[in-house]
DRENVEX-568963 format. One record per residue (C-alpha): residue number from 1; residue in one letter; x, y, z. Coordinates in steps of 0.1 Angstrom, whole numbers, plus 5000, padded with zeros to 4 digits. Last residue first. Layout:
<sites>
<seq = NUM	type = A	east = X	north = Y	up = Z>
...
</sites>
This chain:
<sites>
<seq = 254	type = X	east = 4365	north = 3692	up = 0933>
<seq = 253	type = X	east = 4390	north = 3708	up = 0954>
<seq = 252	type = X	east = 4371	north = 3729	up = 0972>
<seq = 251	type = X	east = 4362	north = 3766	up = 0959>
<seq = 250	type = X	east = 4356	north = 3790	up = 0986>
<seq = 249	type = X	east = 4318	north = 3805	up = 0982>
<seq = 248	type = X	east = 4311	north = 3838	up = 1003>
<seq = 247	type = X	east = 4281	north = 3849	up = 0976>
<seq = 246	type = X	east = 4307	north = 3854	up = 0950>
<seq = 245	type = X	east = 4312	north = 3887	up = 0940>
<seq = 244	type = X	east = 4351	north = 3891	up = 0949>
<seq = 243	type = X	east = 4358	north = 3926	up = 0945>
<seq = 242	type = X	east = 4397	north = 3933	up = 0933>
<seq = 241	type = X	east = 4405	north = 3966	up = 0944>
<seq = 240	type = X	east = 4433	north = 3997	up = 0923>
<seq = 239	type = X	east = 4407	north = 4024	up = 0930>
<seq = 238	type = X	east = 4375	north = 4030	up = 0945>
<seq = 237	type = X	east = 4370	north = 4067	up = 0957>
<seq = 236	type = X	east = 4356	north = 4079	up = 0925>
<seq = 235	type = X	east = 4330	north = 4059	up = 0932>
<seq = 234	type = X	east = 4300	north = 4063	up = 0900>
<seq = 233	type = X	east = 4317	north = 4038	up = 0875>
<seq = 232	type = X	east = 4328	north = 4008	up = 0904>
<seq = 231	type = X	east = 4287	north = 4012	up = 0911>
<seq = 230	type = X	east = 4278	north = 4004	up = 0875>
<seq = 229	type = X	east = 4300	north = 3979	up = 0878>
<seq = 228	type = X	east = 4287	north = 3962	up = 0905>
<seq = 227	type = X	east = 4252	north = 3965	up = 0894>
<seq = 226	type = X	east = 4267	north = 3946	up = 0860>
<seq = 225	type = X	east = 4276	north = 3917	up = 0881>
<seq = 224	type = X	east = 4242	north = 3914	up = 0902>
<seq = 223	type = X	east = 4229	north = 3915	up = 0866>
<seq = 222	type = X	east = 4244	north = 3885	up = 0853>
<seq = 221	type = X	east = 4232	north = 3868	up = 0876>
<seq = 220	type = X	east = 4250	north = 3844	up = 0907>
<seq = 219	type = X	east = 4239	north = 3811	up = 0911>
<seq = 218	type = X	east = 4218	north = 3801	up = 0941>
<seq = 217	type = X	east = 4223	north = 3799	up = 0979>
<seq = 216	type = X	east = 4220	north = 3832	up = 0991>
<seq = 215	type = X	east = 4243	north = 3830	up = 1013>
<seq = 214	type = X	east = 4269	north = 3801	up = 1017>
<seq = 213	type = X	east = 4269	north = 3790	up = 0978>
<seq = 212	type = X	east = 4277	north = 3751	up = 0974>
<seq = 211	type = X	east = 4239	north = 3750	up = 0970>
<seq = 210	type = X	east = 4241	north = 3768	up = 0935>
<seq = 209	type = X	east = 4261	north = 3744	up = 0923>
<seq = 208	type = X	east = 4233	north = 3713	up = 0933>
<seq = 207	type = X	east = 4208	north = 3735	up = 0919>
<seq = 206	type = X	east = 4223	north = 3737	up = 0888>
<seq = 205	type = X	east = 4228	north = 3700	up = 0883>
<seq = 204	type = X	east = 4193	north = 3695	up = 0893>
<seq = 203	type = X	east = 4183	north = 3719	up = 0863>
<seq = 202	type = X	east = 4201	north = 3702	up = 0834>
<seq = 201	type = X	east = 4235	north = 3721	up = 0824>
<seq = 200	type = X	east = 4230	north = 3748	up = 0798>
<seq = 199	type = X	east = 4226	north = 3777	up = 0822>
<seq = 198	type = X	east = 4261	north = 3770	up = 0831>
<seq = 197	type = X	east = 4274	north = 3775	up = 0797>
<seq = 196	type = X	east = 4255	north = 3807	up = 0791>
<seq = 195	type = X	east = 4264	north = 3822	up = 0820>
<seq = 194	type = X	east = 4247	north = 3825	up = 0854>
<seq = 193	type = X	east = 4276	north = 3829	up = 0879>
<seq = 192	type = X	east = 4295	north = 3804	up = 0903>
<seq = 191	type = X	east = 4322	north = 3832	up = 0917>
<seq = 190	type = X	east = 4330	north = 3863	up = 0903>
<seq = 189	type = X	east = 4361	north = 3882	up = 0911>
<seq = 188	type = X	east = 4357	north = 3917	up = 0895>
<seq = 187	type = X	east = 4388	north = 3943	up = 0886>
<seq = 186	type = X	east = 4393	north = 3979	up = 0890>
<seq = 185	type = X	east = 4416	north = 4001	up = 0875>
<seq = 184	type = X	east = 4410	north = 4040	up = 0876>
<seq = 183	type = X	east = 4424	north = 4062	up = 0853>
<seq = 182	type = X	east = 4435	north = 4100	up = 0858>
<seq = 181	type = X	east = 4467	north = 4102	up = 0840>
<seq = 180	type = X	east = 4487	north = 4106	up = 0868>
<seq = 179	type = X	east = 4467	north = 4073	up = 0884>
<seq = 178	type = X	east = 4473	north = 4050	up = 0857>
<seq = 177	type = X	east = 4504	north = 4036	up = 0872>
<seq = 176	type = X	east = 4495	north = 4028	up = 0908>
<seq = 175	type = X	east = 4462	north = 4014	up = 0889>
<seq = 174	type = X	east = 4483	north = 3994	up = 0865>
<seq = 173	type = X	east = 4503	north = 3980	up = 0892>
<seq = 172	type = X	east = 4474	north = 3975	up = 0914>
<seq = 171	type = X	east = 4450	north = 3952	up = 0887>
<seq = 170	type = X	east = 4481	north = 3938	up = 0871>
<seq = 169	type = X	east = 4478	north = 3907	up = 0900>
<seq = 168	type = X	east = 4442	north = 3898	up = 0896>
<seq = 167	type = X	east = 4441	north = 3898	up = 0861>
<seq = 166	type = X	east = 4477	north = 3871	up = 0863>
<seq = 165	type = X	east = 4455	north = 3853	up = 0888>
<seq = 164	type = X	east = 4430	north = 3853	up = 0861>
<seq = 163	type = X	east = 4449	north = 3833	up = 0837>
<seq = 162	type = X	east = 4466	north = 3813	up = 0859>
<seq = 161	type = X	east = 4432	north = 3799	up = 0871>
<seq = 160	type = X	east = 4425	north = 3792	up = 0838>
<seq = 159	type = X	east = 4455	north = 3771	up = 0830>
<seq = 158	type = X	east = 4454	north = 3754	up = 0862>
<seq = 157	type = X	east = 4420	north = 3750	up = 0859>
<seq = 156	type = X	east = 4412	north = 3712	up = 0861>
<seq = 155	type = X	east = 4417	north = 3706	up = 0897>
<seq = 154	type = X	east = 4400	north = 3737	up = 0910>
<seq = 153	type = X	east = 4414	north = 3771	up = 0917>
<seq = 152	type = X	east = 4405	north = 3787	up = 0948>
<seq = 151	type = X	east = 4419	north = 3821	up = 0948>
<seq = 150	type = X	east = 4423	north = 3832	up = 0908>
<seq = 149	type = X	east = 4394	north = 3803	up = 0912>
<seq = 148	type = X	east = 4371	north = 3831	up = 0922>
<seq = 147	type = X	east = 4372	north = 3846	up = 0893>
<seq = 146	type = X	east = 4388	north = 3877	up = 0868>
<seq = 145	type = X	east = 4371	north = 3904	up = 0849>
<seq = 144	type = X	east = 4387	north = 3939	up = 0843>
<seq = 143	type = X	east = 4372	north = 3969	up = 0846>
<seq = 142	type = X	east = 4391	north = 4005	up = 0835>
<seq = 141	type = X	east = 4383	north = 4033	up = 0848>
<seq = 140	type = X	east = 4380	north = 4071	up = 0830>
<seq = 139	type = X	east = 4393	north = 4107	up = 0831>
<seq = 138	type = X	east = 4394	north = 4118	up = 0866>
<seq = 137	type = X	east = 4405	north = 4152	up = 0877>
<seq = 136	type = X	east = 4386	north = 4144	up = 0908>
<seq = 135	type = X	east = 4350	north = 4156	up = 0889>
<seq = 134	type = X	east = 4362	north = 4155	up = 0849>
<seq = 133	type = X	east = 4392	north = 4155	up = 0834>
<seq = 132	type = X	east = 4389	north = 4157	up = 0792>
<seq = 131	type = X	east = 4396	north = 4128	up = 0773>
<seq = 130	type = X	east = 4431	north = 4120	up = 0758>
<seq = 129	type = X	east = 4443	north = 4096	up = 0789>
<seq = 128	type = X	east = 4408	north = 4077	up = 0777>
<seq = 127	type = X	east = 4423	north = 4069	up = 0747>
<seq = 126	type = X	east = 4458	north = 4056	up = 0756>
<seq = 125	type = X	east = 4442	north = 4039	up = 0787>
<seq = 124	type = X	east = 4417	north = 4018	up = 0758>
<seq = 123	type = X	east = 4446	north = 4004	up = 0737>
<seq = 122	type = X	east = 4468	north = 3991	up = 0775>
<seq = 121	type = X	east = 4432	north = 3983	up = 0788>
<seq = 120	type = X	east = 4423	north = 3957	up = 0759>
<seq = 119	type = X	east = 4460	north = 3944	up = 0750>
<seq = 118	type = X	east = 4462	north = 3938	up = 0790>
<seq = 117	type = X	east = 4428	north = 3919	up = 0788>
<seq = 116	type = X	east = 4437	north = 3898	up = 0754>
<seq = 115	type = X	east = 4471	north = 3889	up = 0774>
<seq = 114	type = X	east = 4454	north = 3881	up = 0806>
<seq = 113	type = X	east = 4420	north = 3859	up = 0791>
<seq = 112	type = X	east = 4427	north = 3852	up = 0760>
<seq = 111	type = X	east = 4463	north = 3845	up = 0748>
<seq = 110	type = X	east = 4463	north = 3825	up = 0785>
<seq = 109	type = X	east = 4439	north = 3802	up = 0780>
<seq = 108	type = X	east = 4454	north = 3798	up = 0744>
<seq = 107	type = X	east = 4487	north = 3789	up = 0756>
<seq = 106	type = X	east = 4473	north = 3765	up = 0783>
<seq = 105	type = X	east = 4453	north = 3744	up = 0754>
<seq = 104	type = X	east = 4485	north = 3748	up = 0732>
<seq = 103	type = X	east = 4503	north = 3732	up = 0760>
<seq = 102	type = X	east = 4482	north = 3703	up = 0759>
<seq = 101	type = X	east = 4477	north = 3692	up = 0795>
<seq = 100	type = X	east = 4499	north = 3657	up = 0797>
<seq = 99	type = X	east = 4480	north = 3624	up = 0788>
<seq = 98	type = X	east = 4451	north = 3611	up = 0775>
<seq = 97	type = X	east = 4440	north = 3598	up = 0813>
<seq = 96	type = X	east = 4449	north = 3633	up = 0824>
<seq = 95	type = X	east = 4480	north = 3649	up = 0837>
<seq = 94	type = X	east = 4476	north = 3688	up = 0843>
<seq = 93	type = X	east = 4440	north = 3680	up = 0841>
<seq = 92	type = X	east = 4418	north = 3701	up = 0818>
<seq = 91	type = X	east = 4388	north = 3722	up = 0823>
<seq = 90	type = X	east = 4388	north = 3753	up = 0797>
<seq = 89	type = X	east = 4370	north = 3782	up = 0807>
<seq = 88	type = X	east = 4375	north = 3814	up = 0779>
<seq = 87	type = X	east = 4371	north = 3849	up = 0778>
<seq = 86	type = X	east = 4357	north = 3886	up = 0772>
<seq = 85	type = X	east = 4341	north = 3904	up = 0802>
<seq = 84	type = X	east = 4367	north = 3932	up = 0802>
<seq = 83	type = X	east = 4348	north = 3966	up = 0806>
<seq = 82	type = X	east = 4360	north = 3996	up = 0795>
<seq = 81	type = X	east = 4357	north = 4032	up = 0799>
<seq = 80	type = X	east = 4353	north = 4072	up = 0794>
<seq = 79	type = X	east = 4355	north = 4066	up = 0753>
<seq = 78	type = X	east = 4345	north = 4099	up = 0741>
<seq = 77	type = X	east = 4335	north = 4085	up = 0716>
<seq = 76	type = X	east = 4316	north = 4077	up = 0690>
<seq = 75	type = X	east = 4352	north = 4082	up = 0660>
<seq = 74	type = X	east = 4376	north = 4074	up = 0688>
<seq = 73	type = X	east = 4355	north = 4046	up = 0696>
<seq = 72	type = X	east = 4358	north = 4029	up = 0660>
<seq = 71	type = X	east = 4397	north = 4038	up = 0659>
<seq = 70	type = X	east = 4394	north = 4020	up = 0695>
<seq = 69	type = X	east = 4377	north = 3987	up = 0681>
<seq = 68	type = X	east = 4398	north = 3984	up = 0653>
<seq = 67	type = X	east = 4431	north = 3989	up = 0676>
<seq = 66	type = X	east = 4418	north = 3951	up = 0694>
<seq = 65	type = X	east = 4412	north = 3935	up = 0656>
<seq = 64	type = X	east = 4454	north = 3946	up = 0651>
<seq = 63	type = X	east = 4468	north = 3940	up = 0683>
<seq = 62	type = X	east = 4451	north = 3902	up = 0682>
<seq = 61	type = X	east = 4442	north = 3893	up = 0721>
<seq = 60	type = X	east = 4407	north = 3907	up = 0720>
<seq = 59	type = X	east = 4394	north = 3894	up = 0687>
<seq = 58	type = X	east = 4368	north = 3917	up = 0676>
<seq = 57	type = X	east = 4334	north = 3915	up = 0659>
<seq = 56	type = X	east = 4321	north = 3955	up = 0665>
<seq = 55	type = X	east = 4290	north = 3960	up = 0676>
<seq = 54	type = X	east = 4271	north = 3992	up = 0681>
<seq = 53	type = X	east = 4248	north = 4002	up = 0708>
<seq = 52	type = X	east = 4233	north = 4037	up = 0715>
<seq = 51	type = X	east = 4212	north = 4037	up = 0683>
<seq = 50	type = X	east = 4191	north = 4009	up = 0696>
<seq = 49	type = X	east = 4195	north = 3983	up = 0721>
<seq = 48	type = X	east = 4176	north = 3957	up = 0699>
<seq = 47	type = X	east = 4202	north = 3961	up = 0671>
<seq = 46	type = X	east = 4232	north = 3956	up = 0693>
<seq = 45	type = X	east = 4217	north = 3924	up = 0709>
<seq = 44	type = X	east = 4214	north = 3916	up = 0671>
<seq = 43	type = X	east = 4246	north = 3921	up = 0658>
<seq = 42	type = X	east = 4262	north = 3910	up = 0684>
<seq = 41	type = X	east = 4240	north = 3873	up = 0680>
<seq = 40	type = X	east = 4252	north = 3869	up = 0647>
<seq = 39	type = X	east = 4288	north = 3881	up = 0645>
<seq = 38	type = X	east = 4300	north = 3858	up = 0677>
<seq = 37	type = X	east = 4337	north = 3870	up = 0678>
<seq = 36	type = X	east = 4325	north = 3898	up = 0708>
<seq = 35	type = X	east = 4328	north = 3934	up = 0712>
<seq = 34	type = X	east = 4298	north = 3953	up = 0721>
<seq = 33	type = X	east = 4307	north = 3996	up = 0720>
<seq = 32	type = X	east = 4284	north = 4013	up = 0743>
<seq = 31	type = X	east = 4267	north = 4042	up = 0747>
<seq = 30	type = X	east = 4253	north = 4055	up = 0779>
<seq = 29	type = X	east = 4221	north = 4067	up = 0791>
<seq = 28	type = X	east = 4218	north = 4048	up = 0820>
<seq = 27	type = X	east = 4194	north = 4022	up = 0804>
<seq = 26	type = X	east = 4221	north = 4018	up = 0777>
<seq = 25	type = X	east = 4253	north = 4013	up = 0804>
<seq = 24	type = X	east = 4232	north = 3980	up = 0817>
<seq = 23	type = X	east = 4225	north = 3965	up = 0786>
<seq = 22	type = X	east = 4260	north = 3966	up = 0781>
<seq = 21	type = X	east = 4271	north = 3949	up = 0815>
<seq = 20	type = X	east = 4241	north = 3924	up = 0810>
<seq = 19	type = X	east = 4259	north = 3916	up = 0776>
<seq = 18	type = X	east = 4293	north = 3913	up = 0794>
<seq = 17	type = X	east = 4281	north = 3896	up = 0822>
<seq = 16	type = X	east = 4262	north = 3864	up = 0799>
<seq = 15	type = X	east = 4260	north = 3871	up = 0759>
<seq = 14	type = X	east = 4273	north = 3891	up = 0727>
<seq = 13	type = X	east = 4289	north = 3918	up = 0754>
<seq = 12	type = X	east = 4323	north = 3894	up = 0762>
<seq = 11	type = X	east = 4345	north = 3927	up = 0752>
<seq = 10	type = X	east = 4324	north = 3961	up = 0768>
<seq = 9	type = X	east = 4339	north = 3994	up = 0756>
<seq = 8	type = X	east = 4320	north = 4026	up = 0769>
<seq = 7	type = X	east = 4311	north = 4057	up = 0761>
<seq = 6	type = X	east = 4298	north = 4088	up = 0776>
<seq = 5	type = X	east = 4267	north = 4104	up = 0775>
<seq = 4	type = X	east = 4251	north = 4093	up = 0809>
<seq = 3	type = X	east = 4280	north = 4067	up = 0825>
<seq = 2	type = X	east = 4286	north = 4096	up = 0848>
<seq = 1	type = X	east = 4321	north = 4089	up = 0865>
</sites>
């Protein structure tokens, strides 16, 4: 899959792996379409790629926002992928000291991160099916984002960790399916990365994350991330795999 002249969806792209993801598809020669809620900043990471980015504000898990952003690719196109960055990290006890976990809370984690990821590749798979095959007869790949703690979850993220076991788990089924149409499905696993909420923690406090890391022992970046997709793009061979990009971490408990 060149990424040279073709285009691609990236949800998340207004900051951390989904804006290194974009960044990255621009200084391949790619286009990309930036989805994110946050207006402001889209807008401007947009502007300061050039005339191979546009934004789009979108909300992932709402059928109507998500078809905006494909009648908008349809137009650019043609659309040979997407990238699923988009999503949320809420830390709340099953039982807490306030009480049960709010089932909206759960709901929402949910509404965001599996549903708003199938409503993503579901909309995007019935564009790319349209494109011409290329090398392999291949048309396009889809990348989802899930985490470590699909694996590992820690006390606090049952509701996330649901979330992204449910990425995890589509990621063969949709591949398996996919295939005739000449799709790829792949899906990411980070572990302790560089976003922007980790970044706002004092210093010692990210140190002392980045030393729970076996090898090397710092946070991952955004970067390393959009390297690994760059590389899921360009191997035809890798199909239907979860990559855990995580530096060897397990989660414990706490």
């Amino acid at each position: 899959m060149q990424i040279k002249d073709n285009l691609f969806v990236v949800t998340g792209a207004a900051s951390g792996l989904g804006c290194a993801t974009a960044q990255m598809i621009v200084r391949e020669g790619g286009k990309v379409l930036m989805v994110d809620l946050n207006q402001e900043v889209g807008d401007q990471l947009a502007h300061s790629l050039g005339q191979n980015a546009k934004f789009i504000r979108a909300d992932v898990s709402s059928e109507d926002s998500a078809k905006q952003v494909f009648a908008l690719a349809q137009q650019w196109g043609p659309l040979r992928g997407l990238v699923n960055c988009a999503g949320i990290a809420p830390a709340v006890k099953v039982l807490g000291k306030e009480g049960p976990h709010p089932l909206e809370t759960f709901t929402k984690t949910i509404q965001v991160n599996l549903i708003g990821s199938f409503n993503m590749c579901r909309l995007a798979a019935e564009l790319i099916s349209t494109q011409t095959p290329l090398a392999d007869n291949e048309r396009g790949v889809l990348v989802n984002t899930a985490s470590v703690a699909a694996y590992e979850g820690q006390i606090g993220q049952a509701a996330y960790s649901a979330s992204k076991g449910g990425v995890v788990s589509m990621t063969i089924p949709m591949a398996r399916e996919l295939a005739k149409q000449g799709i790829r499905v792949l899906c990411i696993a980070p572990g302790i990365m560089e976003t922007p909420m980790l970044m706002s923690f004092p210093q010692h406090i990210q140190d002392a994350l980045g030393q729970t890391v076996p090898f090397p022992q710092r946070l991952g970046k955004p970067q390393e991330y959009a390297d690994l997709v760059r590389y899921m793009f360009t191997n035809h061979y890798l199909n239907g795999e979860v990559i855990r990009l995580d530096g060897a971490i397990r989660l414990t408990a706490r």
